[in-house]
Phi, psi and omega in degrees: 000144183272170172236122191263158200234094179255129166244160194227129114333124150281160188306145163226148241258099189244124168252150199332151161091200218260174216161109163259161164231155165292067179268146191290017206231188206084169153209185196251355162240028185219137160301137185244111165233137157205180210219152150235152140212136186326137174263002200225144171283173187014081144243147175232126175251165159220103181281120195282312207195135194235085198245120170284170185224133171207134197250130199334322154306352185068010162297143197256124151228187159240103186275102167267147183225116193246172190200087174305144178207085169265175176293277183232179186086319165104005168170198208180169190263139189219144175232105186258144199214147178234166183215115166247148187245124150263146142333000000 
């Protein structure tokens, strides 16, 4: 049976328009999914782009690139998430 894994970003601070951000998580021998999602109402993210990373020790990151579309305000509360499913 598999077993799934969630990690969480506290809301972080986005102001209109594009942005990357970094999380530390991942391997290579797990399935991987992630999300932003607006933390604030009539807000809109859009994840543009999902690029893994692994660096000579074979440590694992992730780059997300996001595209704030806000309501009112000029930018939003953003929440980024990870999930890995292992066997």
């Amino acid at each position: 049976m598999a077993t799934v894994h969630f990690r969480q970003s506290s809301p972080v601070w986005q102001g209109a328009g594009t942005a990357a951000w970094n999380m530390v998580v991942g391997d290579r021998d797990n399935f991987w999914g992630f999300s932003a999602r607006p933390f604030q109402a009539n807000d809109t993210v859009v994840l543009e782009k999902v690029s893994a990373n692994s660096d000579n020790n074979l440590n694992q990151s992730t780059d997300i690139v996001i595209t704030m579309i806000p309501g009112v305000g000029g930018g939003g509360l953003v929440r980024l998430a990870a999930g890995a499913v292992s066997p």
